[in-house]
C-alpha positions in Angstrom: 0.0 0.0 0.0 2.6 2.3 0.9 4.8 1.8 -2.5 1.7 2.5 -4.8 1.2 6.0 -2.7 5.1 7.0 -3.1 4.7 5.7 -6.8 1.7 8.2 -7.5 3.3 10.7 -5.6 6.8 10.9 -7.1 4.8 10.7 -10.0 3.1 13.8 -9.3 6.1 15.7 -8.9 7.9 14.1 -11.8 5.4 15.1 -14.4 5.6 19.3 -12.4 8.8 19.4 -12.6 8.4 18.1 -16.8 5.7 20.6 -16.9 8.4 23.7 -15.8 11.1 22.3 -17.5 9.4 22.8 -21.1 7.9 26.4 -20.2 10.3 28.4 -22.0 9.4 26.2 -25.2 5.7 26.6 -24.7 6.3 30.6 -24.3 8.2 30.4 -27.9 5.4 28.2 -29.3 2.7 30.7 -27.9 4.5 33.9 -29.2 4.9 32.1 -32.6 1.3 31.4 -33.3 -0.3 34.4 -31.9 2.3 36.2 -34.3 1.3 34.0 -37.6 -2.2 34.8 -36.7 -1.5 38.6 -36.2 0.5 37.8 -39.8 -2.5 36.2 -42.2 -5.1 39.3 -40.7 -2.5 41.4 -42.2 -2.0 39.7 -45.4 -5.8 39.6 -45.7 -6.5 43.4 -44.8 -4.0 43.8 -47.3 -5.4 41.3 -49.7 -9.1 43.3 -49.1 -7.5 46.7 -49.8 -5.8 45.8 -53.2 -9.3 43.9 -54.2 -11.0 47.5 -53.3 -8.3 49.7 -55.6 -8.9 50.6 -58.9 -6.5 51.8 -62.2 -3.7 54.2 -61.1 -4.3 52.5 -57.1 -3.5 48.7 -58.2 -0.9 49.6 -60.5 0.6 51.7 -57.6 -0.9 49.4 -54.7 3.2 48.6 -53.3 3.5 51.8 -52.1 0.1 51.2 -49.9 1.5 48.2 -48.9 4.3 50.2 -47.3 1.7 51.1 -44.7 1.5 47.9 -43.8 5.5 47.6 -42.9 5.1 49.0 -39.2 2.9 45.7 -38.4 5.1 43.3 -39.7 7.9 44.5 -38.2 6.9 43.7 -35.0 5.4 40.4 -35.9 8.8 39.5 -37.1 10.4 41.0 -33.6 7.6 38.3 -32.0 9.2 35.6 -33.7 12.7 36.8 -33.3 11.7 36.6 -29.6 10.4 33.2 -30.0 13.8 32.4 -31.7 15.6 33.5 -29.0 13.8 31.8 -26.3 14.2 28.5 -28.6 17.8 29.3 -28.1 17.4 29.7 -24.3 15.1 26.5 -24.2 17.6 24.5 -25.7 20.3 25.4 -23.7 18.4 24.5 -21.0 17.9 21.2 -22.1 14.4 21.1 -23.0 12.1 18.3 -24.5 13.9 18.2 -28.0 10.7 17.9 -29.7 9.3 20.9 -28.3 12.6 22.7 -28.9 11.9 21.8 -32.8 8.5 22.9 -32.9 9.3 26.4 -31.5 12.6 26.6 -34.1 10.3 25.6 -37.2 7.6 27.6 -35.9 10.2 31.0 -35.1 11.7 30.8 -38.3 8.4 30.7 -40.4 7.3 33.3 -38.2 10.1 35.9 -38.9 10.2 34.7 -43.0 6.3 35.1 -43.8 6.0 38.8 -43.4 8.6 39.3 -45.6 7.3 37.4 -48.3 4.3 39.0 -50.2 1.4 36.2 -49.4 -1.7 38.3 -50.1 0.0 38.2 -53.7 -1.3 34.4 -53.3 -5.4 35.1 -52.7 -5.5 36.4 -56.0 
């Protein structure tokens, strides 16, 4: 009786301590998506405004699209956060798989905003 309560007990405070070991990972993963979501309403409000603009204005629309730059310069400084606490998550030894999730996810959060993707909704 008194093995199967230590058992569930040290399990208990096995899986906490997993839980705050991977935090920093989860942080980068969090950052990363709420950054790609900021990301696609951005590429669609841009997407709606070139659908709205006519002659001269869609010929011209790249220098509207500069308007747009402030946003996605800080959604690429929220994934170059994630990045870094990737970095900080793997030197902490973190769950490797979690670690890879939060690089993939970093990195295609600081390369979408540069690429033009409302260019693909046409």
């Amino acid at each position: 009786m008194a093995t199967g309560y230590i058992q569930y007990h040290c399990g208990a405070f096995m899986k906490d301590r997993l839980m705050n070991r991977n935090i920093l990972s989860w942080i980068a993963i969090v950052i990363c998506v709420l950054c790609m979501i900021g990301v696609l309403i951005t590429e669609r409000n841009i997407y709606l405004e070139y659908q709205a603009a006519t002659g001269k204005t869609s010929a011209l629309f790249s220098l509207n699209e500069l308007s747009y730059l402030k946003k996605k310069c800080y959604l690429i400084f929220g994934g170059l956060i994630g990045l870094v606490l990737t970095f900080i998550a793997y030197k902490r030894k973190e769950t490797k798989t979690k670690i890879l999730i939060a690089l993939g996810l970093s990195t295609f959060t600081i390369v979408i905003p540069i690429i033009r993707v409302w260019r693909l909704f046409i």
